[in-house]
C-alpha positions in Angstrom: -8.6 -12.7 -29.6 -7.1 -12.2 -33.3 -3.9 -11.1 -34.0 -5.1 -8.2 -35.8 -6.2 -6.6 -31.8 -3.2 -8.2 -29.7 -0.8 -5.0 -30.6 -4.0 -2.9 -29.2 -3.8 -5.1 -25.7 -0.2 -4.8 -25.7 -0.2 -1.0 -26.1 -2.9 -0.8 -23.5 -1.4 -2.5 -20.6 2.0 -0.9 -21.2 0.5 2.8 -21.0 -0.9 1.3 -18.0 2.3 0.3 -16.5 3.5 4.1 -17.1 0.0 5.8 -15.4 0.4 4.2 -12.6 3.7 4.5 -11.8 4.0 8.1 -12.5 0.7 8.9 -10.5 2.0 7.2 -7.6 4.8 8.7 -7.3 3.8 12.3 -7.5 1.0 10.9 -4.8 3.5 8.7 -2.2 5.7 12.5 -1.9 2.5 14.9 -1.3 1.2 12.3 1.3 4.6 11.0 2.9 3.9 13.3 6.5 0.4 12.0 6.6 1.3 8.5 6.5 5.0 9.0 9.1 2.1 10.4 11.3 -0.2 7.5 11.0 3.1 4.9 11.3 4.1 6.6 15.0 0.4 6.2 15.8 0.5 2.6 15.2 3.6 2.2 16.6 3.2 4.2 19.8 -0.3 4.4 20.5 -0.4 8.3 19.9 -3.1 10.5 19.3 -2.6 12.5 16.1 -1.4 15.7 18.1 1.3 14.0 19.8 2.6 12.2 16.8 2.6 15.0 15.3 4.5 16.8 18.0 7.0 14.1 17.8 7.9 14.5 14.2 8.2 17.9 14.7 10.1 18.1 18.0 12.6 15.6 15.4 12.7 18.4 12.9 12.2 18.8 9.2 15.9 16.9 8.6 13.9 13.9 9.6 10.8 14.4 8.3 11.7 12.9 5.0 13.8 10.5 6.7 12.6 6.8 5.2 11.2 8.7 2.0 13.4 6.8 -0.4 11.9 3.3 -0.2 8.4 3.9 0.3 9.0 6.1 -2.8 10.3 3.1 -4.8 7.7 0.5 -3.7 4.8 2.7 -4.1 6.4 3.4 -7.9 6.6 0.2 -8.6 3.5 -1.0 -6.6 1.6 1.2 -9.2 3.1 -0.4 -12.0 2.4 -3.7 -10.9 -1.4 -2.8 -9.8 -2.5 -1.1 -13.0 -0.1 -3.1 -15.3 -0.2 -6.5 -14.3 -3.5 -6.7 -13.3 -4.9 -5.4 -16.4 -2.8 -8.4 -18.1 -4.1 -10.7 -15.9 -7.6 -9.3 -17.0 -7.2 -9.2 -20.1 -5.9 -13.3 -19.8 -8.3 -14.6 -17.9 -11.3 -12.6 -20.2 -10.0 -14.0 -23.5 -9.3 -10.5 -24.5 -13.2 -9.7 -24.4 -15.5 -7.5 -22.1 -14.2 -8.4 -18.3 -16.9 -9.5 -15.8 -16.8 -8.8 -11.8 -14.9 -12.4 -11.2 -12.3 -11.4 -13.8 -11.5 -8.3 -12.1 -11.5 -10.1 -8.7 -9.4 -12.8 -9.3 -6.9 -10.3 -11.6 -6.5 -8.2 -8.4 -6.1 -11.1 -6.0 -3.0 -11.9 -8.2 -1.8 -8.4 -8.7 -2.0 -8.0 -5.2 0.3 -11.5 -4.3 3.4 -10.8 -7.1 2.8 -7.3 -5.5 3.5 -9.0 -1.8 6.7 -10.8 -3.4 8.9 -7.5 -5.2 7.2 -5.4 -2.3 8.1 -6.4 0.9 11.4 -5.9 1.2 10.6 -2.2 0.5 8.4 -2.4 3.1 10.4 -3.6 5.7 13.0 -1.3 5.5 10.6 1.2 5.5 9.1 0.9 8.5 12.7 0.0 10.3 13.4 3.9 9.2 10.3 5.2 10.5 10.9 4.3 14.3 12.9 6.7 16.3 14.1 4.0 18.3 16.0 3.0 15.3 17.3 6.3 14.3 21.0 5.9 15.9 21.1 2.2 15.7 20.2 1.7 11.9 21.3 5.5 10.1 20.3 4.3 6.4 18.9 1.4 4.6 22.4 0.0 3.7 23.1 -0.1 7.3 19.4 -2.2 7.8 20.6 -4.8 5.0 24.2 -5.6 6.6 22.2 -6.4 9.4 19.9 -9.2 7.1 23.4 -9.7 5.8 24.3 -11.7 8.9 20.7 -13.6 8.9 20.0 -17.7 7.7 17.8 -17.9 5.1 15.2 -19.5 7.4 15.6 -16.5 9.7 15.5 -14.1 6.4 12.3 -15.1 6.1 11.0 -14.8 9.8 12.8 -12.3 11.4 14.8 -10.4 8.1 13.7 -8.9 4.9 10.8 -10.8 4.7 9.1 -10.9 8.1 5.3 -9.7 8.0 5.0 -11.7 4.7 2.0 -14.2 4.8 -0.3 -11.0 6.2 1.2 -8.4 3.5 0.0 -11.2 1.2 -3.6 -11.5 2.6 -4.1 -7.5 2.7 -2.9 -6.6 -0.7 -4.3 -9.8 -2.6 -7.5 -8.6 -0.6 -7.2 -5.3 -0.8 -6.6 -5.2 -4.6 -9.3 -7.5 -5.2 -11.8 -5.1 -3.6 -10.5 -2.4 -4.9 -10.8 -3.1 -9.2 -14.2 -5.5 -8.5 -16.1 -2.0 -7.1 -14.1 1.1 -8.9 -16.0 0.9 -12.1 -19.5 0.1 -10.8 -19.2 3.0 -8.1 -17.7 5.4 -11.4 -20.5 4.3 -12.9 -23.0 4.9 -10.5 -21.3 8.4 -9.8 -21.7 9.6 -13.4 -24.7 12.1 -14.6 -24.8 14.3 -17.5 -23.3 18.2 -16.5 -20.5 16.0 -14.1 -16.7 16.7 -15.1 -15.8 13.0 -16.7 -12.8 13.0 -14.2 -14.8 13.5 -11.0 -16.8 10.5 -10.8 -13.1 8.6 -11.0 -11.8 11.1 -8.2 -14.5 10.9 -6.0 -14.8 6.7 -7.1 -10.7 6.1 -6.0 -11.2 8.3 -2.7 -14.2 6.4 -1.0 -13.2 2.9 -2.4 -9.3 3.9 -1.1 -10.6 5.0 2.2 -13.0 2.0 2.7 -10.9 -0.7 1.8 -8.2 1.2 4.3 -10.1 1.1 6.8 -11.2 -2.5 6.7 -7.4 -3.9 6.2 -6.4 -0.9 9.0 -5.4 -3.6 11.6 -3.7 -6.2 9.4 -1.7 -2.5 8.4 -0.9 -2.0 12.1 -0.5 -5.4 12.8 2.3 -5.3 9.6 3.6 -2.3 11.0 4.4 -3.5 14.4 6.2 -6.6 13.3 8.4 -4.8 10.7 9.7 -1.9 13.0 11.4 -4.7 15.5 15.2 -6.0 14.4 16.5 -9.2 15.4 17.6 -12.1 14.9 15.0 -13.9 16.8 11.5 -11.9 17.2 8.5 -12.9 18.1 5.5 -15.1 15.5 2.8 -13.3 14.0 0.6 -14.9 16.7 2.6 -13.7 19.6 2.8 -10.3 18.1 -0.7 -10.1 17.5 -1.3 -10.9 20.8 0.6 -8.3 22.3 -0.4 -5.6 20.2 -4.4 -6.9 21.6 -3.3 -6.5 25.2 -1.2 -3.4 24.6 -4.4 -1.7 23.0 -6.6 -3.2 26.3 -8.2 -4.7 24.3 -10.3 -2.2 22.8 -10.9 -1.7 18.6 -10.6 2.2 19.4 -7.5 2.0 20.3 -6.3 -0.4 17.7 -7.7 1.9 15.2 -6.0 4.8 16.4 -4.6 6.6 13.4 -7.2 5.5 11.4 -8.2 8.8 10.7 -5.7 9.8 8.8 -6.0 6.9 6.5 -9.0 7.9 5.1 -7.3 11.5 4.9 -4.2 9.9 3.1 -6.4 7.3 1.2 -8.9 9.7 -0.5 -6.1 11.9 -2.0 -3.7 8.9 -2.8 -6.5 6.5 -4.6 -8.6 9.5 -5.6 -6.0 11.0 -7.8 -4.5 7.8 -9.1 -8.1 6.5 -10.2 -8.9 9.8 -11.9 -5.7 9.9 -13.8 -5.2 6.2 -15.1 -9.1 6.4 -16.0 -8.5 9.8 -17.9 -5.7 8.8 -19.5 -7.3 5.3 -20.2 -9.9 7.4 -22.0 -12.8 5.5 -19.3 
């Protein structure tokens, strides 16, 4: 790549950074209810009447309650996904056309620095999403004077960073899947009389909604470990383990709430694709 076309990359992947931070958070506060629902699901084996019931026997004071750092992480998480791996793209291309590896292995490590500034987020999320933690642990501040009191070795398992290794494997996964099959299913989408944003909309929602449903129980899995506080809680193993004999066993019931995803997946991805691709002029 010349000098004469680096300002053009540079321009590029910072309007990217903007897209997709902006889309996502308009998105993350239309879907918030549908994904509270789907978190009591996972963590209490509900159907999606009863979690529903739940939230709303809680009232609407709580219904928003936890908003703030999914709200933050899912910002940022668009920044990073659009931005960073369009730089990695662009890096490992040479600045030319990208091929399918390129936009693999750019998602792969979008998805891991993702992992790193993200967790924490999500951790404290999911403390503030279980009732059982509603009088113990009143606000995030409250959550991180807990970790406060934490070694660093138990800050890792047990604190701000517990779930970490599987966050990694889902979004590096996820990611990757997500930007190797978006354009080719655009693509394949298009025909002449078709809005030029409706092949992106309709691209995002069934790759969002696929991909969700593949990484679902690494997502309740993830869920499950983050909602317990302690100074000593149980390995990933041990965890996964239970949550298998809680379930009986049965991929029904660890895909309960799993319906919802695809709900909260179409319109999350779906919109986000169609906007960074408009706005991207693709």
């Amino acid at each position: 790549m010349g000098d004469a076309d680096a300002p053009r990359w540079v321009f590029i992947n910072n309007y990217s950074y903007f897209v997709g931070a902006a889309s996502t958070f308009l998105s993350t506060v239309l879907t918030f209810p549908i994904y509270k629902t789907i978190f009591r699901q996972q963590i209490h084996t509900l159907s999606i009447r009863a979690a529903t019931g739940q939230l709303r026997k809680e009232g609407i004071a709580f219904l928003y309650r936890g908003l703030t750092p999914p709200l933050m992480s899912k910002t940022v998480q668009g920044t990073i996904l659009f931005g960073t791996q369009g730089s990695f793209q662009s890096l490992l291309s040479g600045g030319g056309k990208p091929r399918t590896v390129h936009c693999t292995l750019s998602g792969c490590l979008a998805g891991v620095l993702e992992a790193i500034l993200l967790v924490p987020f999500e951790r404290v999320q999911n403390i503030l999403q279980d009732g059982r933690n509603n009088k113990r642990f009143p606000s995030a501040y409250s959550i991180m004077q807990e970790f406060q009191s934490y070694s660093k070795k138990q800050c890792l398992s047990c604190g701000i960073y517990r779930g970490f290794s599987i966050i990694v494997v889902r979004n590096a996964l996820g990611n990757a899947l997500y930007f190797s099959c978006k354009d080719p299913l655009r693509d394949l989408l298009s025909a002449e009389g078709i809005p030029k944003w409706a092949p992106s909309l309709f691209s995002g929602s069934l790759n969002g909604a696929l991909i969700s449903l593949v990484l679902y129980p690494l997502g309740v899995l993830v869920s499950n470990m983050q909602a317990a506080v302690g100074n000593r809680l149980p390995s990933t193993r041990e965890v996964a383990r239970t949550l298998w004999a809680q379930r009986g066993g049965r991929i029904t019931l660890l895909y309960r709430g799993a319906s919802l995803i695809v709900v909260r997946s179409c319109v999350t991805w779906g919109v986000t694709t169609a906007i960074h691709d408009a706005l991207s002029n693709k």
